[in-house]
BANUVO-783720 format. One record per residue (C-alpha): y, z, x; residue in three letters; residue number from 1. Coordinates in steps of 0.02 Angstrom, whole numbers, m for minus. Example, Ala and Ser with C-alpha at 12.3 -4.5 7.8 and 13.67 -1.06 7.14 Angstrom:
2
site north=m225, up=390, east=615, code=ALA, pos=1
site north=m53, up=357, east=684, code=SER, pos=2
END
This chain:
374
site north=m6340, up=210, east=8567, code=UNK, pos=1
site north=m6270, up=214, east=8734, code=UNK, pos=2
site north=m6344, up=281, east=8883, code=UNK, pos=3
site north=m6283, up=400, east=9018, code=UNK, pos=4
site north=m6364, up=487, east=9156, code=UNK, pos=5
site north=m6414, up=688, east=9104, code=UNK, pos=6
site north=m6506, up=832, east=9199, code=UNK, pos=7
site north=m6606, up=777, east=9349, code=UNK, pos=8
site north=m6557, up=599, east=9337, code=UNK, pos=9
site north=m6640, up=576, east=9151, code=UNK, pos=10
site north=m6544, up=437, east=9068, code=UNK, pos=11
site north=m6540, up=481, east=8876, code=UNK, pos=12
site north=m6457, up=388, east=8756, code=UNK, pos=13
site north=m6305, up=466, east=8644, code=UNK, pos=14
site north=m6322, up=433, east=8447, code=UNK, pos=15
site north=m6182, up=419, east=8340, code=UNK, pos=16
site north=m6162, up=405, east=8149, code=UNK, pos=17
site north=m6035, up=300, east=8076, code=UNK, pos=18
site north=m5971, up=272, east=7909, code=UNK, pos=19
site north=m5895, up=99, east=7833, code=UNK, pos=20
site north=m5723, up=172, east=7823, code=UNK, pos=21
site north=m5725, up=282, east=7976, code=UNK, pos=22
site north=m5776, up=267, east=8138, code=UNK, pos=23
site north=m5775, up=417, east=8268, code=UNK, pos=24
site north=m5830, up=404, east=8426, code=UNK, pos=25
site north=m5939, up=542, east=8526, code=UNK, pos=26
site north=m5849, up=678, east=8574, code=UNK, pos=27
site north=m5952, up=786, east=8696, code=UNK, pos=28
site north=m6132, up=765, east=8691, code=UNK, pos=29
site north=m6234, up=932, east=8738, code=UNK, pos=30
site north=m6428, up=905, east=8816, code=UNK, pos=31
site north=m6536, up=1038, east=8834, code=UNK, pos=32
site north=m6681, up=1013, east=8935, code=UNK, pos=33
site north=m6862, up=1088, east=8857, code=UNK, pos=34
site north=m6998, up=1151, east=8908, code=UNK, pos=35
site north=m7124, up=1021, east=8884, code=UNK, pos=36
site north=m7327, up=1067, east=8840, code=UNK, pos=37
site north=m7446, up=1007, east=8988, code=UNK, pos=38
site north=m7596, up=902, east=8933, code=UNK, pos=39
site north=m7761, up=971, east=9005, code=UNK, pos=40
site north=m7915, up=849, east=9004, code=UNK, pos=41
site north=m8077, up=894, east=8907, code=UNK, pos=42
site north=m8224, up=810, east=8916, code=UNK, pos=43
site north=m8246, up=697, east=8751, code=UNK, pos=44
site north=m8417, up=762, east=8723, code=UNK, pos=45
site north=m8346, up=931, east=8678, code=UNK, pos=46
site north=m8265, up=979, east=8514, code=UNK, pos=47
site north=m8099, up=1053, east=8533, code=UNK, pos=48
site north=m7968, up=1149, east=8437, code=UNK, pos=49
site north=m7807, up=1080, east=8376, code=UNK, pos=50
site north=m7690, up=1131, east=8514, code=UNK, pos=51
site north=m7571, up=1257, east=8426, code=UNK, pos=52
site north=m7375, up=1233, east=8447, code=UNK, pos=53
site north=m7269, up=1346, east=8548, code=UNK, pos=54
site north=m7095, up=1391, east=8485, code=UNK, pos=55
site north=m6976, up=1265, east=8435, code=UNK, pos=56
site north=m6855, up=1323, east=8574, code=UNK, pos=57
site north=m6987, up=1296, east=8706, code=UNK, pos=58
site north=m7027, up=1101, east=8655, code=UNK, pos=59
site north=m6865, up=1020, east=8640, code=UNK, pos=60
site north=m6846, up=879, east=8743, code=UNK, pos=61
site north=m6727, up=819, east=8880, code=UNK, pos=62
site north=m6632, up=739, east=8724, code=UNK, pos=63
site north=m6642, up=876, east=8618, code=UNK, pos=64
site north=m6483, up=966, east=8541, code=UNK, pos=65
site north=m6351, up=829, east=8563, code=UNK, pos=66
site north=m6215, up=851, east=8447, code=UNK, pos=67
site north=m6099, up=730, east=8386, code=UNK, pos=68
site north=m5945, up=696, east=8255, code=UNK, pos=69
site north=m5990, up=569, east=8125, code=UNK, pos=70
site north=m5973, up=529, east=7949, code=UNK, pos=71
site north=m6098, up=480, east=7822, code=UNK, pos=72
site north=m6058, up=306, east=7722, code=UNK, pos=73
site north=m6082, up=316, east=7506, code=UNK, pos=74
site north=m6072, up=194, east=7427, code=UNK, pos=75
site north=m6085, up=301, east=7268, code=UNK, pos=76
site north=m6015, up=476, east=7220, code=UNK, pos=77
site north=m6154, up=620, east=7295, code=UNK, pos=78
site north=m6196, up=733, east=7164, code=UNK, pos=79
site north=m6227, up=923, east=7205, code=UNK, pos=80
site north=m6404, up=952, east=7272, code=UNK, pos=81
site north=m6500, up=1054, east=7402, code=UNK, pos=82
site north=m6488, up=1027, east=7595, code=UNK, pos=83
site north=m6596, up=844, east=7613, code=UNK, pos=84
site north=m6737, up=867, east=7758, code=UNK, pos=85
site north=m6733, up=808, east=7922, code=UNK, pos=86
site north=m6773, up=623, east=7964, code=UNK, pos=87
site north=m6878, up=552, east=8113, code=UNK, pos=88
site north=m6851, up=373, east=8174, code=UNK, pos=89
site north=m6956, up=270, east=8295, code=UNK, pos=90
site north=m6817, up=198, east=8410, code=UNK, pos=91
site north=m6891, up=47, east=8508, code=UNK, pos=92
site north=m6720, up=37, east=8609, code=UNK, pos=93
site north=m6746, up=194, east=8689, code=UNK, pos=94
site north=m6928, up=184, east=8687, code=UNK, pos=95
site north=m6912, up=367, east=8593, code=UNK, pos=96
site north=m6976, up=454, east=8428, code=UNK, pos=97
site north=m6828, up=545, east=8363, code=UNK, pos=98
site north=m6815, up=701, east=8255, code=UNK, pos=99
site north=m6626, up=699, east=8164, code=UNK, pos=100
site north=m6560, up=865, east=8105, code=UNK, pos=101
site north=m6519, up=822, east=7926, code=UNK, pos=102
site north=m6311, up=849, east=7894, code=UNK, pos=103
site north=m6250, up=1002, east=7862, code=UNK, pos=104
site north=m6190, up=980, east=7695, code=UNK, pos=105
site north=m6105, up=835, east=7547, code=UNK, pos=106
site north=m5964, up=760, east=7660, code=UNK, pos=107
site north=m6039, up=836, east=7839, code=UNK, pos=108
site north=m5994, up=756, east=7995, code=UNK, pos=109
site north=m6087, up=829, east=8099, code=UNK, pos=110
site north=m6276, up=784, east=8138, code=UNK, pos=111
site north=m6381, up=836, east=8257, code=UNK, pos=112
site north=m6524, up=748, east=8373, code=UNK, pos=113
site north=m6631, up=914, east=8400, code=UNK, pos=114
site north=m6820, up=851, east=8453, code=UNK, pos=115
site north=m6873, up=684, east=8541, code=UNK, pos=116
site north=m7029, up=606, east=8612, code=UNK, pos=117
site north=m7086, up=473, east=8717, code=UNK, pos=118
site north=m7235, up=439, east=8804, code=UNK, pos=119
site north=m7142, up=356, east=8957, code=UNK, pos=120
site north=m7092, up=536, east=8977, code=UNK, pos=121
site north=m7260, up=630, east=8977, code=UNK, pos=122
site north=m7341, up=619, east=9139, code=UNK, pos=123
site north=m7501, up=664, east=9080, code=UNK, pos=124
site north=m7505, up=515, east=8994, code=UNK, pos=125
site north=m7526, up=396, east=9141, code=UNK, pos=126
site north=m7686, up=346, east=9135, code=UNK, pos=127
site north=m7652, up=273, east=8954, code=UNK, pos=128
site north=m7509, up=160, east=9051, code=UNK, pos=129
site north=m7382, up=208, east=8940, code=UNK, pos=130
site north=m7253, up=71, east=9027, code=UNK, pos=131
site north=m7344, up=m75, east=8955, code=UNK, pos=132
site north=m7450, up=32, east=8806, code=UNK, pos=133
site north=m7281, up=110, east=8720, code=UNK, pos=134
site north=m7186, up=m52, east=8712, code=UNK, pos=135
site north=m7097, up=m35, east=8538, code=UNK, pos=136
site north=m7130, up=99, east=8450, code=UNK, pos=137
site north=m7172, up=75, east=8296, code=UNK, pos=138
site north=m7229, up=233, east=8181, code=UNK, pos=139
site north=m7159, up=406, east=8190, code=UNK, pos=140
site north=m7211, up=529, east=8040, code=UNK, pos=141
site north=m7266, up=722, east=8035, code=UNK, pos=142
site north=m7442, up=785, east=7978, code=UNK, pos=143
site north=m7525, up=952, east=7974, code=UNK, pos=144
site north=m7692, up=1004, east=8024, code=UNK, pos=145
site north=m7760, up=1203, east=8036, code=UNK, pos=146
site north=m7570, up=1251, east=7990, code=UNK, pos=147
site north=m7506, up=1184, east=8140, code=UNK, pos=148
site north=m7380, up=1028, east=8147, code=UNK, pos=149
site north=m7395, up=861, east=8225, code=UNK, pos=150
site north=m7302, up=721, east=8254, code=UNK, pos=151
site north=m7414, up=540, east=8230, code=UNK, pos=152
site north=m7324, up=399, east=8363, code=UNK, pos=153
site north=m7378, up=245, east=8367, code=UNK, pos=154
site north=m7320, up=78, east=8468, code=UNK, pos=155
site north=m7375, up=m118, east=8458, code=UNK, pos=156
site north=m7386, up=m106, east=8635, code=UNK, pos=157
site north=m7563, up=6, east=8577, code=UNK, pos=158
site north=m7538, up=175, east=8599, code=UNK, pos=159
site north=m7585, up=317, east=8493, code=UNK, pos=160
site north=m7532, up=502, east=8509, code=UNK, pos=161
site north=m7535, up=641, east=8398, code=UNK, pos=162
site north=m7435, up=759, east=8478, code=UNK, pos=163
site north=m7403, up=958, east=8440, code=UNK, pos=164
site north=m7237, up=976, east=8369, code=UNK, pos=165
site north=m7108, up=1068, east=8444, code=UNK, pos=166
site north=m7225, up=1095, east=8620, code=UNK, pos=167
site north=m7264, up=927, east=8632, code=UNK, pos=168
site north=m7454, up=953, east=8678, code=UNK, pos=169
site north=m7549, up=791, east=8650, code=UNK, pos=170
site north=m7683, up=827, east=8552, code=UNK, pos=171
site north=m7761, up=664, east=8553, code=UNK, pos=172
site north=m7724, up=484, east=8647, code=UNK, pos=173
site north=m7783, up=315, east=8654, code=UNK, pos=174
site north=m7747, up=122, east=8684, code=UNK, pos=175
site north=m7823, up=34, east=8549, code=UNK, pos=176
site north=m7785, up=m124, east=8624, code=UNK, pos=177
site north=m7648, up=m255, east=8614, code=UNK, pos=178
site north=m7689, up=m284, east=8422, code=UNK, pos=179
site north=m7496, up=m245, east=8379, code=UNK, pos=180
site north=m7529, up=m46, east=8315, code=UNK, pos=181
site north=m7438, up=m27, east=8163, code=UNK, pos=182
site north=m7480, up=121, east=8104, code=UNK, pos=183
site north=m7581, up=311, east=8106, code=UNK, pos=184
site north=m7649, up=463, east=8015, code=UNK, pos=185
site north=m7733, up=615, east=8041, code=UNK, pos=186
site north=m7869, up=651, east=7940, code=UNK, pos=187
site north=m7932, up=825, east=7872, code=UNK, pos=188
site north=m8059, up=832, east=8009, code=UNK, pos=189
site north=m7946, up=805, east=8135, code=UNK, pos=190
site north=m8004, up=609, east=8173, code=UNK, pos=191
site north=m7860, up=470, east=8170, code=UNK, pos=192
site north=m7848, up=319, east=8078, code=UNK, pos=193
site north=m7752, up=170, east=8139, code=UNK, pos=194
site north=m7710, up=0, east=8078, code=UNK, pos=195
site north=m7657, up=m120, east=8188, code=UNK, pos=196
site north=m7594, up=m311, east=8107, code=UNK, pos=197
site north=m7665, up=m434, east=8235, code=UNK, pos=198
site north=m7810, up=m362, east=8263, code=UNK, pos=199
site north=m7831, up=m361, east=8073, code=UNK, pos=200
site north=m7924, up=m194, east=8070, code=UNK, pos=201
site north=m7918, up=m25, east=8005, code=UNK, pos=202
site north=m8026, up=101, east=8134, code=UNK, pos=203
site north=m8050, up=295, east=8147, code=UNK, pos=204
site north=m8074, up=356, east=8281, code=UNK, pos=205
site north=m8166, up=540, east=8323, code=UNK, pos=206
site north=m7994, up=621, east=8391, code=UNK, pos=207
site north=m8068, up=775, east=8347, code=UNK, pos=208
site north=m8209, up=774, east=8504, code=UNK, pos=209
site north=m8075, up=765, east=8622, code=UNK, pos=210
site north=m7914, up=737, east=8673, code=UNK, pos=211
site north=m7972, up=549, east=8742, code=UNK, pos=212
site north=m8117, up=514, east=8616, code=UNK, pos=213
site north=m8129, up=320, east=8613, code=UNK, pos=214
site north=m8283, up=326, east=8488, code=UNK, pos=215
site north=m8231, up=250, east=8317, code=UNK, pos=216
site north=m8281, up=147, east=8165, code=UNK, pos=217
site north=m8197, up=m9, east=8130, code=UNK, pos=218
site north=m8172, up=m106, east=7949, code=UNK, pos=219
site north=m8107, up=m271, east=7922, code=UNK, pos=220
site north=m7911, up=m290, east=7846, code=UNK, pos=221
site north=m7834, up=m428, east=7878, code=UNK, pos=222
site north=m7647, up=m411, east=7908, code=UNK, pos=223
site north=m7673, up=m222, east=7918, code=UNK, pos=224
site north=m7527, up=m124, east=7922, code=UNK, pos=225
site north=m7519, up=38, east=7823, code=UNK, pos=226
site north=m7643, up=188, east=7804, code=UNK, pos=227
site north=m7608, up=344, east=7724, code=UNK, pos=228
site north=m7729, up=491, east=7669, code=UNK, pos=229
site north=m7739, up=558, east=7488, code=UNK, pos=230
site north=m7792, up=735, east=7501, code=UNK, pos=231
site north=m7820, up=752, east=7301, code=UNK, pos=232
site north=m7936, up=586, east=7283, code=UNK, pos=233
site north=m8012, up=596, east=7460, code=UNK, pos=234
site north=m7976, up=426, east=7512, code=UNK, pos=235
site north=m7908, up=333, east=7635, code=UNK, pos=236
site north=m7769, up=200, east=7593, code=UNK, pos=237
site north=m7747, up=42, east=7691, code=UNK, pos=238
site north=m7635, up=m85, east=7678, code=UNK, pos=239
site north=m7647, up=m271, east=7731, code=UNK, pos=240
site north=m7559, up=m416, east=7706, code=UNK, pos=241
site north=m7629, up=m473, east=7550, code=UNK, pos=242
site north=m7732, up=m317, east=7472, code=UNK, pos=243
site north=m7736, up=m127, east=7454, code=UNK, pos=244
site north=m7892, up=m49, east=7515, code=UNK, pos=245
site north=m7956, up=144, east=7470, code=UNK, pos=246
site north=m8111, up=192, east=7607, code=UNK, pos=247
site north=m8220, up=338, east=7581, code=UNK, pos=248
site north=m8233, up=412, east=7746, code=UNK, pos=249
site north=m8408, up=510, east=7781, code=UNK, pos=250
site north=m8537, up=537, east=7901, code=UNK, pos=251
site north=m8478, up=662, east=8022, code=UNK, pos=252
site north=m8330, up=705, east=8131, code=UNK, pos=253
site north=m8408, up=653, east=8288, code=UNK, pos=254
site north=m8485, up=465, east=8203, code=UNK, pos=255
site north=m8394, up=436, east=8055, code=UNK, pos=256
site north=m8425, up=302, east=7940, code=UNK, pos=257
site north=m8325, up=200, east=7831, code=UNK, pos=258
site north=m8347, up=135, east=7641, code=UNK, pos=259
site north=m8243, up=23, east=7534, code=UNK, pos=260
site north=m8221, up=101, east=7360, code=UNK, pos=261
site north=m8079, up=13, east=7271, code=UNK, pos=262
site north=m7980, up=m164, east=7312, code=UNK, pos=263
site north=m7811, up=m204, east=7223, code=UNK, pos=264
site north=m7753, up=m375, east=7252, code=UNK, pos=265
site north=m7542, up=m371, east=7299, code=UNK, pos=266
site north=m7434, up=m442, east=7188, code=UNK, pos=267
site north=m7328, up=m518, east=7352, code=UNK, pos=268
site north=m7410, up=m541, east=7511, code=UNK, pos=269
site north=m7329, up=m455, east=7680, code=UNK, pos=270
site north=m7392, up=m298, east=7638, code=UNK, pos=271
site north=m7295, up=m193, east=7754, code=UNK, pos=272
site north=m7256, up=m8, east=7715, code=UNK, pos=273
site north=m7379, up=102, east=7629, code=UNK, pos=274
site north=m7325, up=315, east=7598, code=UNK, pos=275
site north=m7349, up=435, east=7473, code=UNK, pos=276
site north=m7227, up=439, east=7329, code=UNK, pos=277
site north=m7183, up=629, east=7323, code=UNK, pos=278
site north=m7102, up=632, east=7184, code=UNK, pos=279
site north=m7236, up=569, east=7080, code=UNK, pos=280
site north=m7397, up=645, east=7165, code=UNK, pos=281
site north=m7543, up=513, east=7161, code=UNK, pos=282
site north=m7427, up=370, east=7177, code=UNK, pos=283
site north=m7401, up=244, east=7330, code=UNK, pos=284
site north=m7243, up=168, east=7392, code=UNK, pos=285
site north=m7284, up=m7, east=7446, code=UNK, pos=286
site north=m7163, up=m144, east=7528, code=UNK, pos=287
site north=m7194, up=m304, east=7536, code=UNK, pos=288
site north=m7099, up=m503, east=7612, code=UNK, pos=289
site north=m6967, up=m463, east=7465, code=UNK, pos=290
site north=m6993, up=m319, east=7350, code=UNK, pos=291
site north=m7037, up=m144, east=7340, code=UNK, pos=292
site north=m7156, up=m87, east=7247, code=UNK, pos=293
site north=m7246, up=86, east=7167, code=UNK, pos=294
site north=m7458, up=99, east=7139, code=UNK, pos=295
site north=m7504, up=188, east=7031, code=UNK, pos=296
site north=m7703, up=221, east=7063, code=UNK, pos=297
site north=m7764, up=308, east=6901, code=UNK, pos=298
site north=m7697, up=157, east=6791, code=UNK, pos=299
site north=m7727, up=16, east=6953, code=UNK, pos=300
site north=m7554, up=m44, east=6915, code=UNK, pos=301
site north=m7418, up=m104, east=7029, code=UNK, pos=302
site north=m7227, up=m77, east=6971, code=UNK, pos=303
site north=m7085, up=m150, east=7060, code=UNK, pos=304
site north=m6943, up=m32, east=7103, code=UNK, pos=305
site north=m6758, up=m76, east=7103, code=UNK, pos=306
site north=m6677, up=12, east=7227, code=UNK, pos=307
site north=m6489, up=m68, east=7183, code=UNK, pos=308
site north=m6424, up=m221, east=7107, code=UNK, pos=309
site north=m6448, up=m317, east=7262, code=UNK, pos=310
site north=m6612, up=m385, east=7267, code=UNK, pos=311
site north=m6588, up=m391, east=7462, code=UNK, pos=312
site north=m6599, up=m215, east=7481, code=UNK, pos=313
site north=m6800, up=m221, east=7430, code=UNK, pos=314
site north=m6815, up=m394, east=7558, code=UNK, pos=315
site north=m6925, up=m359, east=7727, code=UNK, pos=316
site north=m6914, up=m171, east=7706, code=UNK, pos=317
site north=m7009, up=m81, east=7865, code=UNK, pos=318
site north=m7028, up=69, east=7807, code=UNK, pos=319
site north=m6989, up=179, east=7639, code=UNK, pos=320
site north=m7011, up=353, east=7576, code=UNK, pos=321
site north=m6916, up=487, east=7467, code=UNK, pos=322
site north=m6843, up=666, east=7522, code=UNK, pos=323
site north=m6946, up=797, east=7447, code=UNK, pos=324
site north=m6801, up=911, east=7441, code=UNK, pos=325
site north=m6689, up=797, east=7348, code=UNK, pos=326
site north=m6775, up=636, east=7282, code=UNK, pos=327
site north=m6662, up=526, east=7387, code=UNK, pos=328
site north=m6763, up=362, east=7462, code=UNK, pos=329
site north=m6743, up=313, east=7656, code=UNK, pos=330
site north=m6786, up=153, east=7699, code=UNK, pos=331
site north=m6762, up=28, east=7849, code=UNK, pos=332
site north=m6735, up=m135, east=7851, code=UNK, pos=333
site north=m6689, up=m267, east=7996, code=UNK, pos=334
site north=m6504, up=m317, east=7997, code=UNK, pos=335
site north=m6442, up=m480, east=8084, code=UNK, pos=336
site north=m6328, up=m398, east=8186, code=UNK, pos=337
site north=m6465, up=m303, east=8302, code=UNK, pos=338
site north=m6524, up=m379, east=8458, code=UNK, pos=339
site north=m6700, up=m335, east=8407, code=UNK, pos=340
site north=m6748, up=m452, east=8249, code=UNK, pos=341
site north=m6861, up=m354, east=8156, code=UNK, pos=342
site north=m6755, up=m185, east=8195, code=UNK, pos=343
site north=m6593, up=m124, east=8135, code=UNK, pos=344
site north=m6465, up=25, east=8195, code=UNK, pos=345
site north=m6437, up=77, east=7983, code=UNK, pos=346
site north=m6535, up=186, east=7879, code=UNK, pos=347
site north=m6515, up=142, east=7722, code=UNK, pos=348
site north=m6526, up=289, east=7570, code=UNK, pos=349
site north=m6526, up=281, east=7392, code=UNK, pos=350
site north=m6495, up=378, east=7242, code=UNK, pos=351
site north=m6356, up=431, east=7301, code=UNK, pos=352
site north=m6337, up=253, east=7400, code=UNK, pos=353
site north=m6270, up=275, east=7597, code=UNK, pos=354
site north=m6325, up=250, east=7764, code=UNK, pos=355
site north=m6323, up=322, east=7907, code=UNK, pos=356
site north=m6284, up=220, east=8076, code=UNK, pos=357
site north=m6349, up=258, east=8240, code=UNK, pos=358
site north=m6274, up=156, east=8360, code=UNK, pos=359
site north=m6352, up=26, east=8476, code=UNK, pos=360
site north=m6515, up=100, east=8398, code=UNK, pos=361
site north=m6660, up=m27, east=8379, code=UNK, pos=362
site north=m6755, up=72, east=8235, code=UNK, pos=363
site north=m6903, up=1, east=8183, code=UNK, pos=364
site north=m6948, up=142, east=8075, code=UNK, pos=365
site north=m6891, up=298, east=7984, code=UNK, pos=366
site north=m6961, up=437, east=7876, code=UNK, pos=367
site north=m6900, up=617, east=7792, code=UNK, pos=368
site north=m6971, up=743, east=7926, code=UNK, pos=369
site north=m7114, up=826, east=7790, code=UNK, pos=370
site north=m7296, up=859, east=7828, code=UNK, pos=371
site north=m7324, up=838, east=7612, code=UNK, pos=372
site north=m7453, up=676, east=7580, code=UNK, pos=373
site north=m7430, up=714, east=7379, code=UNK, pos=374
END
C-alpha cells in the first residue's frame, strides 16, 4: 500500500490486489472526499439514542471509492455461486479500518476500497488522544443496534469506537487503558464489551449513557482476547488464552453486572480468534497457537477444522470467519515477509482456496462485512 498525497494534502494509501501469476500495477486511483458525521458531546449521565446513519454517499471517507485493476489468486477451480459480501480489514500500516467492495464477479479484476475509518482522522476524537490511543488497530467488524449499522474499531494502543456506518458518527468512545485492546461488541442494550490480553480482562462498559460513559464492570480472563454476543442463548462469549468463558450479563444498562455461567477448558492454549460460525448457527469459530477450531455449545465439544492439507494454514491465525452469502472462510494470518510480525498484506480464503493481496498492507485483522451474530 503506497502512499500519495490526495485532496487538501490528505496522504491516503493506494491498495492493490495481486494474484500469484499476475501482477498489475494501479492504474488511476479515484478519491472522493465524504462528508464526515460531527460528534456532539452529551453529558454521560443522560441516556441517549443510537445516532442514526446518514446516506452512504454522505459518509465515505477521504479514501473512499479508489478503484484499482487486480486479479484474484485460486488456488482451486471457483465454482458458480452468488456475489461474496464485502470484507473489512483493520490495517495497522495506515492506521485505518477498511471496508473492501467485494469483486465484481468469478475472475473480476476489479475491486473497490469504498468506506474507511480512522480515528487519527476524526477531530472530535482528540480528547481520547487518538495519536498514541489508536496505535495498531486491531478489530474491525459490523454490528447492528435499533436497525441502524455500526462499525466496532478497536486498537492495542486502547481505543474503542463504535462508529455509525456510512456517516461516521461516533456513537460511543473510550481509552480503556494500555492493556493491549483486542477486541469489542455491542450488546443488545447498546453497552460495549471489550477484551483486552494484558490486562487479562473482559469489561462492559455502559456505552449506552453516553457517548463517553467510562462506568463499567470488569471480570477476570486471563489472556483475554475474543468476545462475541449470542443473541439466541443470551450470553456473552469470551475468549482467553487458555479457556472459553459464557457471562450472563444483567443488572441494568446504566450498572450492569456480570456472571460466569459456563467454562470450557481449550484444547490448545493461545486462544486468539473467537466469531460466530454462520453457517452453522450456535456454533463458534475459535483459533488457537496452531489450529482452528469449531465449539459447539449444546454438545460442549470442540472440533478441529482443516482448512487445507497444510497444517500451516490453521498456525497463528488472527482472525477467521465465513461469508454468509457463499460459505467461503477469510482468515488472516502473519506472513514472514511483512515488516510488521504479527501482520500480513494476504487474505487468505477457502473453499474455494485464494487470496487476495493488498500491498504494503499491515493487516492485523479481517472479517466478511455482515451485521449476522448466528
Amino acid at each position: 500500500m503506497s502512499r500519495k498525497a490526495g485532496l487538501f494534502g490528505i496522504t491516503t494509501p493506494t491498495w492493490s490486489i495481486v494474484g500469484v501469476s499476475t501482477s498489475l500495477r494501479i492504474g488511476t486511483v479515484l478519491l472522493l472526499v465524504g462528508l464526515w458525521g460531527s460528534v456532539l458531546p452529551a453529558a454521560e449521565a443522560g441516556a441517549t439514542q443510537p445516532a442514526a446513519p446518514a446516506r452512504e454517499s454522505a459518509g465515505e471517507s477521504a479514501e473512499a471509492a479508489r478503484w484499482v485493476e487486480a486479479t484474484e489468486s485460486t488456488r482451486a477451480t471457483r465454482p458458480t455461486r452468488s456475489a461474496e459480501s464485502r470484507i473489512v480489514v483493520a490495517d495497522q500500516g495506515s492506521r485505518s479500518v477498511v471496508v473492501l467492495a467485494a469483486p465484481a464477479g468469478a475472475g473480476s479484476r476489479r475491486s473497490e476500497a469504498n468506506w474507511s475509518w480512522s480515528a487519527d482522522r476524526d477531530p472530535g476524537l482528540g480528547d481520547l488522544r487518538p495519536a498514541h490511543t489508536w496505535t495498531n488497530p486491531s478489530e474491525a467488524k459490523r454490528r447492528q443496534l435499533h436497525d441502524h449499522d455500526y462499525l466496532l474499531a478497536g486498537a492495542s494502543g486502547g481505543l474503542a469506537a463504535v462508529v455509525a456506518y456510512p456517516s461516521a458518527r461516533v456513537y460511543w468512545a473510550a481509552d480503556v487503558g494500555s492493556d493491549n485492546l483486542h477486541s469489542l461488541e455491542l450488546l443488545p442494550d447498546g453497552n460495549v464489551a471489550v477484551t483486552a490480553s494484558t490486562g487479562g480482562y473482559l469489561r462492559v462498559y455502559a456505552a449506552s449513557q453516553g457517548p463517553r460513559a467510562r462506568r463499567y464492570v470488569q471480570a477476570s480472563l486471563p489472556g483475554a482476547h475474543g468476545v462475541h454476543y449470542d443473541p439466541a442463548g443470551a450470553l456473552l462469549w469470551a475468549l482467553g488464552d487458555r479457556e472459553l468463558v459464557a457471562y450472563s450479563v444483567t443488572g441494568t444498562a446504566a450498572a450492569p453486572t456480570l456472571t460466569r455461567v459456563r467454562t470450557a477448558t481449550l484444547p490448545e492454549t493461545g486462544g486468539h480468534d473467537l466469531s460466530p460460525v454462520l453457517s452453522a448457527p450456535g456454533r463458534l469459530w475459535i483459533t488457537g497457537h496452531d489450529h482452528v477450531w469449531q465449539y459447539d455449545p449444546a454438545a460442549r465439544t470442540f472440533e478441529a477444522v482443516h482448512l487445507s492439507a497444510d497444517p500451516r494454514d490453521e498456525a497463528g491465525v488472527k482472525s477467521i470467519g465465513d461469508d454468509p452469502a457463499t460459505g467461503r472462510i477469510l482468515t488472516v494470518r502473519p506472513t514472514a515477509d511483512n515488516p510488521c510480525s504479527w501482520c500480513t498484506s494476504t487474505l487468505t480464503l477457502f473453499r474455494p482456496d485464494g487470496t487476495r493481496t493488498l500491498a504494503n498492507a499491515r493487516l492485523y485483522k479481517a472479517r466478511w462485512w455482515t451485521a449476522r451474530r448466528q
